[in-house]
VOGU-3710 file (C-alpha; in Angstrom, 3 decimals, decimal comma):
1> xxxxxxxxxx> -61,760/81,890/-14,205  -64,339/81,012/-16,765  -63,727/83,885/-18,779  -59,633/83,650/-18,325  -59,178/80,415/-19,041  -58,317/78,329/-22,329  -60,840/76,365/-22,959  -63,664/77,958/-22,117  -65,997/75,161/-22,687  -64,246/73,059/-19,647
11> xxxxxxxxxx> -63,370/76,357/-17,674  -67,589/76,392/-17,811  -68,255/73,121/-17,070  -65,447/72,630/-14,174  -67,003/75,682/-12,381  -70,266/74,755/-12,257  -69,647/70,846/-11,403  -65,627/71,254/-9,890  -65,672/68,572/-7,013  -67,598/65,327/-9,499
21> xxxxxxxxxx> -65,393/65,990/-12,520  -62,547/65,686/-9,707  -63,660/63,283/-8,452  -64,812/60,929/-11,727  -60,979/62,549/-13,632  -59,201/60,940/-10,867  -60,904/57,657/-10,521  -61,453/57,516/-14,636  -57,665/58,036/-15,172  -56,551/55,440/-12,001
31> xxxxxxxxxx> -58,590/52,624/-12,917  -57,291/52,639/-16,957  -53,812/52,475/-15,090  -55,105/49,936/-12,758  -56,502/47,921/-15,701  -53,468/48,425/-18,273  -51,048/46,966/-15,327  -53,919/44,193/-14,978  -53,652/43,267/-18,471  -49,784/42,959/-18,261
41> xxxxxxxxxx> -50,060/41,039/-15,017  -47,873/43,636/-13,238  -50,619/44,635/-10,892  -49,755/42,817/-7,764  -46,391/41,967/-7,745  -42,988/43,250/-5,363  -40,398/45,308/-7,229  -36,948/45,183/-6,630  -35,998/47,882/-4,018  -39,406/49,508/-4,716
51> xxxxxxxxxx> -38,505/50,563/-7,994  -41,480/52,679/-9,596  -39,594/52,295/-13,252  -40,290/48,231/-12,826  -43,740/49,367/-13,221  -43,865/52,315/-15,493  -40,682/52,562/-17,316  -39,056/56,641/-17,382  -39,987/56,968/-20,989  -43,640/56,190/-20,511
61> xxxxxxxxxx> -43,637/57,945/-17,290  -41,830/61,051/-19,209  -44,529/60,721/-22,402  -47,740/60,880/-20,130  -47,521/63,231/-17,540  -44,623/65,561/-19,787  -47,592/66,779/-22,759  -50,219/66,928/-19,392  -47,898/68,849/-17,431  -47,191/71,131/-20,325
71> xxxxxxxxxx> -50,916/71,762/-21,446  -51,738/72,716/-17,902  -48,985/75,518/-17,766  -50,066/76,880/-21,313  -53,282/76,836/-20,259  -52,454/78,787/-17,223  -50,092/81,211/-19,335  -53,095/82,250/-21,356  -55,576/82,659/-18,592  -52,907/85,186/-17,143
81> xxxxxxxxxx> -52,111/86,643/-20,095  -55,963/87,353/-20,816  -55,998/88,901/-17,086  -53,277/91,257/-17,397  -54,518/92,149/-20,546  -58,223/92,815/-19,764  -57,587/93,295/-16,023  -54,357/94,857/-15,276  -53,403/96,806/-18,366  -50,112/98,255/-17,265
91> xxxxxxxxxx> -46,254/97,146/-18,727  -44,859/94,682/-15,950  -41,740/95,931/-13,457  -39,310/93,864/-12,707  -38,261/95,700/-9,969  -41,395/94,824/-8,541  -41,128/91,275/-8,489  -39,174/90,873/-4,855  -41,705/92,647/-3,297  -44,557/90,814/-4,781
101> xxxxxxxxxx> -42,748/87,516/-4,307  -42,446/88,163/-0,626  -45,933/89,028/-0,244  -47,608/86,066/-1,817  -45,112/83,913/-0,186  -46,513/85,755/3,217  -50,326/85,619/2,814  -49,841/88,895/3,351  -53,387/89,927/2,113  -55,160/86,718/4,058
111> xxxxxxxxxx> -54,680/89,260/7,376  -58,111/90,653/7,125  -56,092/94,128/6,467  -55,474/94,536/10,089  -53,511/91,846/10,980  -55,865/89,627/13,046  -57,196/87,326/10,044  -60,431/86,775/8,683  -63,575/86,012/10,184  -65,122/82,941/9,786
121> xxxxxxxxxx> -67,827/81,455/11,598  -68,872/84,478/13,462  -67,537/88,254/13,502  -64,368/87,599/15,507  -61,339/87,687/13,128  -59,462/84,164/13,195  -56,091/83,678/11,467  -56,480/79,778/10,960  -57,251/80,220/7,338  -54,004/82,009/6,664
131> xxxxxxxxxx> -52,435/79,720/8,829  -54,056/76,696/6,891  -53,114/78,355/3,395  -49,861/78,804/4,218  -49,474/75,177/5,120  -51,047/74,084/1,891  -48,936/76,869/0,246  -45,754/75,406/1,610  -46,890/72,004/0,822  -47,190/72,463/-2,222
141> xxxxxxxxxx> -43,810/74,040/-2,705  -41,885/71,298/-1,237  -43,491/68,722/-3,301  -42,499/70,934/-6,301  -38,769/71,028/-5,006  -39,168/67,628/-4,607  -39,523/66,506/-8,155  -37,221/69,283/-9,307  -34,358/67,627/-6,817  -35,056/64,328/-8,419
151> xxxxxxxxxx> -35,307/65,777/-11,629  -31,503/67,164/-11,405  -30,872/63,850/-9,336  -31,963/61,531/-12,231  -30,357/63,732/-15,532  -27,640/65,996/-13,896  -25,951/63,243/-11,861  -27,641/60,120/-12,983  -28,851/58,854/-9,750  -31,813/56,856/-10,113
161> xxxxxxxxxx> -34,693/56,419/-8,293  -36,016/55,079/-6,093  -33,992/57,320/-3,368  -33,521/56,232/0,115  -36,150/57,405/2,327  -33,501/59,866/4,217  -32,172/61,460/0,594  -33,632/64,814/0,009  -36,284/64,435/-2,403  -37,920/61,649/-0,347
171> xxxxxxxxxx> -37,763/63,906/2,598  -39,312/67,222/0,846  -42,027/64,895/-0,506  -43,220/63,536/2,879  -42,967/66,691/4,572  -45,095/68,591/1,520  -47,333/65,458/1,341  -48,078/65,381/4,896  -48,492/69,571/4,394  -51,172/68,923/1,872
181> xxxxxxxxxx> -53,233/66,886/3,810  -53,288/69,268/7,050  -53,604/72,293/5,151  -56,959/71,553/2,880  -58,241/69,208/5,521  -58,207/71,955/7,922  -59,716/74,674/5,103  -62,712/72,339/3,974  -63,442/71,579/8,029  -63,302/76,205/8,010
191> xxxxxxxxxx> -65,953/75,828/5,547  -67,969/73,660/6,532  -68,349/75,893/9,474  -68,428/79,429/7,912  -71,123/81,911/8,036  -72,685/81,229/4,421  -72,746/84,973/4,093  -69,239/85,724/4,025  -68,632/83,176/0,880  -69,831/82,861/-2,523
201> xxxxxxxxxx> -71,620/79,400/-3,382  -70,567/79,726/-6,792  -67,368/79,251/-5,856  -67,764/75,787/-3,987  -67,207/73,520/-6,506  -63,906/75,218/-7,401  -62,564/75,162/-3,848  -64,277/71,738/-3,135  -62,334/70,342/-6,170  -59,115/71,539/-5,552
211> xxxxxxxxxx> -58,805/70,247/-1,699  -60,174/67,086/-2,792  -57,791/66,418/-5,817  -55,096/67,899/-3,168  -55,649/65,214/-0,613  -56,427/62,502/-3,270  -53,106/63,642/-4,406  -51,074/63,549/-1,172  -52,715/60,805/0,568  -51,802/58,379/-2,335
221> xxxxxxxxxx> -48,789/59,637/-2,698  -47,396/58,770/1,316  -49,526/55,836/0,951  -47,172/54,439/-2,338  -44,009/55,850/-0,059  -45,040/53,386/3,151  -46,027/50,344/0,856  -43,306/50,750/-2,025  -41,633/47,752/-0,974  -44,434/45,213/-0,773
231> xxxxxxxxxx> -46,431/43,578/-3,622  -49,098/46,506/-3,284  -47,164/48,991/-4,933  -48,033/49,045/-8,648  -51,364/49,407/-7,554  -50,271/52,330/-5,244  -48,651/53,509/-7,934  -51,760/53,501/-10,661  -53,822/55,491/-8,293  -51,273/58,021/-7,279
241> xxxxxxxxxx> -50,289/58,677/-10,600  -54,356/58,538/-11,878  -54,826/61,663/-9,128  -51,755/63,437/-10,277  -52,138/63,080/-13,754  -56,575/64,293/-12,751  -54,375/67,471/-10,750  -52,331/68,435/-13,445  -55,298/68,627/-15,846  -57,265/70,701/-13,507
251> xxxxxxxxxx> -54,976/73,035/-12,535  -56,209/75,824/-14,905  -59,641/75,579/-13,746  -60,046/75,179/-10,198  -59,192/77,224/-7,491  -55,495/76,554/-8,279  -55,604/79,044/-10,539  -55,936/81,880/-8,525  -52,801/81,605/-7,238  -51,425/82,932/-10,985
261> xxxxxxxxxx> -54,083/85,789/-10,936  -53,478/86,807/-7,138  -49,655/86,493/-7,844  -50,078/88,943/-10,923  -52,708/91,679/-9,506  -49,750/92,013/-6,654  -47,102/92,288/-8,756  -49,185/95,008/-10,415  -50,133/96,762/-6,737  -45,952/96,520/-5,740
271> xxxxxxxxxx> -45,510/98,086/-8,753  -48,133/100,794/-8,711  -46,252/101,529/-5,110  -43,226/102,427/-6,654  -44,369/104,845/-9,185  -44,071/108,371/-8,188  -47,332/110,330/-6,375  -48,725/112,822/-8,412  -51,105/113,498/-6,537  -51,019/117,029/-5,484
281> xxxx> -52,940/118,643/-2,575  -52,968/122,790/-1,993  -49,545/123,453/-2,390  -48,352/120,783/-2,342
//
């Protein structure tokens, strides 16, 4: 990732100290929203219906986490772009794109190439970390269809938040919340217990900081849902939005990002699969 991404100079630093710059981005960025609602005395107080825009009107909401949100896909572009590029090399197929799709959206490749998993703490093949990436897969998905429901909620129909807790973004959130803590729970508990020769070290801060920022992310976030009707929810809402905001920024970095390079080196393999064999043996 170091040499993908764009910067370098962070890409360097994240990787070699992933889970403290997590940890100190999301604490850093929740306390200067903690202390800006302190300053406005808006810190502890009960919003009408548990409306988040009380505390953080749209527009400001829109103007931080919009340029953030932005960088982190550019970032990501160029990181794949530089990995096609350098590591791919071949003119993308569009045809191959449903069968890629349905692959990464399988695991597919997380079945230890026979079907029975990966090993973990011993030789015998275990499918729990598929299982467990699929869940944080999934999570992840439905929290994304979450905000894009309330995104066509809010400016294609004007409904504004907050939404009742039966409405469907509310509903995708908490289930993909609740998805992202079981699924990198249950991955850093795997590690903890894995044989140290089947994993890389180098590549502990990176994993380390992405399920931390993950659960930071989601446990926050169904913490603001239970209290957003009671005094405690601008601070709720600071320190969600501080661990988002610490995601977002990461994204490129961390182990997140490997879901853009894995996603591209099978769209190249379904593609390669499709082109005709020239291989010829005897008379063949």
């Amino acid at each position: 990732y170091e040499e993908l991404a764009w910067p370098r100079a962070f890409a360097a630093l994240y990787r070699r100290h992933g889970v403290w710059l997590a940890a100190v981005l999301a604490l850093a960025l929740s306390a200067f929203l903690v202390l800006a609602l302190a300053l406005n005395g808006t810190l502890w107080r009960e919003a009408a219906g548990g409306n988040f825009y009380a505390v953080f009107p749209h527009g400001v909401m829109v103007s931080i986490f919009g340029p953030v949100f932005l960088y982190a896909l550019l970032a990501l572009a160029v990181g794949a772009r530089r990995f096609w590029r350098h590591c791919i090399g071949q003119p993308m197929a569009a045809a191959a794109a449903g069968p890629a799709a349905a692959d990464v959206l399988r695991l597919k490749n997380l079945d230890g190439g026979h079907g029975e998993g990966c090993p973990n703490e011993d030789d015998r093949p275990s499918r729990a970390r598929r299982r467990l990436h699929q869940v944080t897969l999934y999570g992840f998905l439905l929290c994304f269809a979450s905000t894009a429901v309330a995104t066509l909620y809010h400016y294609g129909f004007g409904w504004q938040a907050p939404y009742a807790f039966l409405s469907v973004p509310v509903l995708l959130g908490t289930a993909g919340g609740i998805g992202l803590l079981i699924g990198p729970a249950g991955l850093y508990w795997l590690a903890r217990r894995r044989d140290p020769q089947l994993s890389d070290p180098a590549q502990a801060p990176l994993d380390t900081g992405l399920m931390l920022l993950l659960l930071l992310t989601s446990a926050t976030g169904l913490a603001l849902l239970a209290g957003r009707a009671t005094p405690a929810m601008p601070l709720l809402l600071a320190v969600h939005l501080g661990c988002v905001l610490a995601f977002f920024l990461t994204m490129p970095y961390g182990k997140f990002a490997h879901a853009v390079y894995r996603s591209a080196a099978l769209l190249a393999w379904a593609a390669e699969r499709r082109q005709p064999n020239r291989l010829r043996v005897g008379g063949e």
